[in-house]
N, C-alpha and C positions, 0 to 999 in steps of 0.2 A: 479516359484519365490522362493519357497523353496529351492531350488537346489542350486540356484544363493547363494542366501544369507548364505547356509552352505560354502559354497565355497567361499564365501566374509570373512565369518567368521573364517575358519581353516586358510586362508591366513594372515587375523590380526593377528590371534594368533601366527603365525608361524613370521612375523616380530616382533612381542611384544616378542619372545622369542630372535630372533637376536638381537632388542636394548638391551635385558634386559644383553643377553651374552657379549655386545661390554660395557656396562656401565659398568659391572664389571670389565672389562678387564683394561677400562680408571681407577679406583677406585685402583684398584690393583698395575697398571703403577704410579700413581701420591703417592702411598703409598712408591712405592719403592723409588720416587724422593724426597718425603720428608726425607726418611732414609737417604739417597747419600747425602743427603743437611747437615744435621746432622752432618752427618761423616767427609764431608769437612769440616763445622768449630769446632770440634774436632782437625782435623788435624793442620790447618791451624793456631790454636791456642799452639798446641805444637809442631809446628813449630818455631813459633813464641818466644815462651819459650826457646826452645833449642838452638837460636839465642842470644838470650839473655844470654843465661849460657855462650857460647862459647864465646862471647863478655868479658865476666867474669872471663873467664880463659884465654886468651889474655892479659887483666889485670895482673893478677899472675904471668902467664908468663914471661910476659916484668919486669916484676917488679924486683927491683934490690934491694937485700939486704948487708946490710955495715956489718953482721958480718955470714952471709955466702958466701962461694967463694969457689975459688976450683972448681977439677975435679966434684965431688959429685954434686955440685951446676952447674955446665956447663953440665954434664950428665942430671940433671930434668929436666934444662932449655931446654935442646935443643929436650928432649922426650915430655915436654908437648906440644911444639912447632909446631916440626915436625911432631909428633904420634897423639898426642889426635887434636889438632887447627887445622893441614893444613889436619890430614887423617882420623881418627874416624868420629869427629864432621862435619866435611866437608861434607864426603860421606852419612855420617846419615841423615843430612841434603837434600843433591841429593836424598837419597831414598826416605825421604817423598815429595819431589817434584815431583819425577816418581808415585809415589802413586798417590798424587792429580791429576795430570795429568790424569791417569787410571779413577779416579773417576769422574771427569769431562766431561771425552768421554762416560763413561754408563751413566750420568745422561743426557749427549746431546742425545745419542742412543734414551733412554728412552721417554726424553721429544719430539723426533720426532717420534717416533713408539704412543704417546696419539696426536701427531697432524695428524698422518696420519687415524687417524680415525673417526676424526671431518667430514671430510667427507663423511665418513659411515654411519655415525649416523644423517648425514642431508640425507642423501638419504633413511634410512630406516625410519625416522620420518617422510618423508613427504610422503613415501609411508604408511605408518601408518595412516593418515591425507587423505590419495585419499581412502582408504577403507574405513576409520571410514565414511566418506563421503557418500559413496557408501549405507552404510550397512543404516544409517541414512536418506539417500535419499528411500532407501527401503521401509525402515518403516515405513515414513510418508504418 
């Protein structure tokens, strides 16, 4: 009976260290998903902003002044237009969306790498649960 029961007992032990390895691991995963979460609405908000400036200088843009004209005047006009609205601000714009995008897919990665483990952790709790069992039935 001794035998049994060390033997019952190194194997709790040895799952109690696998949950204890797979909770941190989940702790860890859901740390990094909070950060990712973070991050996207950081971005999303200066996105958002930069949408807004660009909207702002479209304004300026278009805008027609009665005592400037000219070459000088159709040269800004057509560089804020073309340069900064249709091609800086634009592209600026598309890279924080490939950004978000990126960040999106590691926070999906992530959030499916802590659900493929819920599984694990029901299977090692409930072996957890057949020794604790075992060791208890012993001793009584």
């Amino acid at each position: 009976m001794q035998e049994e029961l060390e033997s019952l007992q190194t194997s709790y032990s040895s799952k109690q260290q696998q949950l204890n390895a797979c909770t941190n691991q989940v702790t860890s995963l859901n740390a990094k998903i909070q950060r990712i979460e973070s991050i996207i609405g950081e971005f999303t908000n200066f996105k958002s902003d930069l949408i807004d400036h660009r909207n702002d200088v479209k304004i300026v843009a278009n805008k027609d002044y009665t005592y400037w004209q000219g070459d000088l005047f159709d040269n800004y006009h057509d560089e804020i237009k073309d340069q900064l609205v249709n091609d800086s601000l634009k592209e600026y714009i598309r890279s924080i969306d490939d950004n978000l995008d990126n960040l999106n897919n590691e926070k999906m990665r992530l959030e499916n790498e802590v659900y493929s483990t819920e599984g694990l952790i029901g299977s090692i709790k409930s072996a957890l649960n057949w020794l604790g069992t075992k060791i208890d039935n012993l001793l009584n």
